[in-house]
C-alpha positions in Angstrom: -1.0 -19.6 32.5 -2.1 -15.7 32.4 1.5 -14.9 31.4 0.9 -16.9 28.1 -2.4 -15.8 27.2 -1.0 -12.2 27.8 2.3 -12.9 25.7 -0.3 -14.4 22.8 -2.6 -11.2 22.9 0.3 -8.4 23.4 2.3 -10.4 20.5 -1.7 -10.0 18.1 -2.2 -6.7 19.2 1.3 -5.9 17.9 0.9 -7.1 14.4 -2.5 -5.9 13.8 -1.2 -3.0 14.9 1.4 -3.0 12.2 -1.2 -4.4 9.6 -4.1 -1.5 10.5 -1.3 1.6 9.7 0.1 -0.3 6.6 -3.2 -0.6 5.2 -4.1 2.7 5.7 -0.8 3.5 4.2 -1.9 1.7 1.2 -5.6 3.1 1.1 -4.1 6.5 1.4 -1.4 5.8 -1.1 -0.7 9.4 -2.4 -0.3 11.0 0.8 1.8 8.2 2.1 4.1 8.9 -0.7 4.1 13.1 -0.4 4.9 12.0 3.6 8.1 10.1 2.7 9.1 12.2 0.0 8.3 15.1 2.4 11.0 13.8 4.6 13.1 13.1 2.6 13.1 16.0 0.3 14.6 17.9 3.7 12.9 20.9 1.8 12.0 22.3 5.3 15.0 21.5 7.9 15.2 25.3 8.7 16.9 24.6 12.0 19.7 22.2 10.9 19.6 23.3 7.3 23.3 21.0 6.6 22.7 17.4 6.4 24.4 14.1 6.0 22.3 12.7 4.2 21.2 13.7 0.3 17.9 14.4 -0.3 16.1 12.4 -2.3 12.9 12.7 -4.5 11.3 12.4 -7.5 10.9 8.5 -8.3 13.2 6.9 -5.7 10.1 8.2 -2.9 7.8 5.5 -4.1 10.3 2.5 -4.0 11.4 3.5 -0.7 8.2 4.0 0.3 7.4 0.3 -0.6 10.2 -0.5 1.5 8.6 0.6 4.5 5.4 -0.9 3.9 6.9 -3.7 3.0 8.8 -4.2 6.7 5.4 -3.0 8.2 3.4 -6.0 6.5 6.3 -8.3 7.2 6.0 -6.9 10.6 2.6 -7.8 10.9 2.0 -11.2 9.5 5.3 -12.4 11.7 3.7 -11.1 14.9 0.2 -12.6 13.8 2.0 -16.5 12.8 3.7 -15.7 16.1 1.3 -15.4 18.2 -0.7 -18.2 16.7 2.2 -20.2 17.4 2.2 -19.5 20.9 -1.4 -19.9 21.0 -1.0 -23.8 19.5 1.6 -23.6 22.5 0.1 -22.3 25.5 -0.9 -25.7 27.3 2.6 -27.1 26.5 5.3 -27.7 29.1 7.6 -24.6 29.8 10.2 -25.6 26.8 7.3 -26.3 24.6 5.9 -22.8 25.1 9.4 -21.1 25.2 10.2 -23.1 22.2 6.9 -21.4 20.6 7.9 -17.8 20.9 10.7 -17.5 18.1 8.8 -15.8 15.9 6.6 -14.1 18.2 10.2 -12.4 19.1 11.4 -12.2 15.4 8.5 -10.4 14.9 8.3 -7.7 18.0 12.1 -7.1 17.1 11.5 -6.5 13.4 8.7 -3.6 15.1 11.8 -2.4 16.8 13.6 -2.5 13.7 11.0 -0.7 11.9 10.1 2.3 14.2 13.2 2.9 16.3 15.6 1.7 13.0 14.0 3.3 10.0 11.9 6.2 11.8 14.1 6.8 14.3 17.4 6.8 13.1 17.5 7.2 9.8 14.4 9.4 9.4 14.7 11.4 12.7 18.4 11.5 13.1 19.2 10.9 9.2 17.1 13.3 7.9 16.4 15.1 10.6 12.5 14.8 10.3 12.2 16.5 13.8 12.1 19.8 11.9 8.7 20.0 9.9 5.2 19.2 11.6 4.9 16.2 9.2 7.8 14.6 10.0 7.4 15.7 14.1 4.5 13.4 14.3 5.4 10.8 12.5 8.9 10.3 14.5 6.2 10.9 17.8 4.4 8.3 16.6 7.5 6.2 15.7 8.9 6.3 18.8 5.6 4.9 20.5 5.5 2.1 18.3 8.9 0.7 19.0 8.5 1.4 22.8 5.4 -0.8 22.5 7.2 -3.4 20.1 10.7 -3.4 22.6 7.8 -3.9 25.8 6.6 -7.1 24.0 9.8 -8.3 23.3 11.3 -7.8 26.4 7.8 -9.4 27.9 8.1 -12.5 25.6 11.8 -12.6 27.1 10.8 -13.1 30.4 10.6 -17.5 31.2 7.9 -19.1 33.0 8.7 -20.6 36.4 8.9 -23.9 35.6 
């Protein structure tokens, strides 16, 4: 029975994790935007000054910018129904409660997506946001969020012994 009430609070903890940043993100709206179009401006990648990718400013950084809060929010409230859901579900039989965690999964893996997908490999490795202090720290940051969202996921993975 620990295992499920551990699942249900590592699965909450997760999406009011992604909730708490994206609302600050929101209350903090103009420097969230000079942070993504900071990135991807590449005006500072001194060390790999070639890149793959084009840089992009001007008013594509707010729309994309949306896009990321937007995954972050989806993030959160998936993680939060999820672990409500497995909540309703944690004096079920074991394929009740493993029936319960779909979501709870959808949303840890869409964390994933999130930090290691968009952060990591299109902001780190895409635009090579490694090379300013900004962009350091937020890929830092990044990559702790989808360790902590791939943890849960492979966690919520694990079945009960029946």
């Amino acid at each position: 029975m620990i295992d499920r009430y551990l699942k249900t609070a590592f699965v909450a903890a997760l999406g009011a994790m992604a909730m708490l940043y994206v609302i600050h993100n929101i209350m903090n709206i103009d420097q969230a935007y000079s942070a993504v179009g900071y990135v991807l401006s590449l005006e500072h990648n001194a060390v790999f000054s070639n890149n793959l990718l084009p840089a992009i400013g001007g008013a594509a950084v707010k729309p994309l910018a949306w896009v990321i809060f937007l995954a972050e929010i989806a993030t959160g409230v998936i993680c939060l129904l999820g672990a409500w859901k497995l909540w309703q579900a944690r004096a079920a039989d074991a394929a009740g409660f493993e029936a319960a965690k779909g979501t709870a999964k959808l949303g840890a893996g869409l964390a994933v997506v999130v930090w290691f997908g968009f952060f990591g490999a299109i902001g780190g490795a895409g635009y090579q946001m490694w090379q300013s202090e900004v962009g350091s720290g937020s890929l830092a940051d990044a990559f702790k969020f989808s360790v902590w969202g791939l943890l849960v996921l492979i966690y919520l993975g694990q079945r009960e012994a029946a």
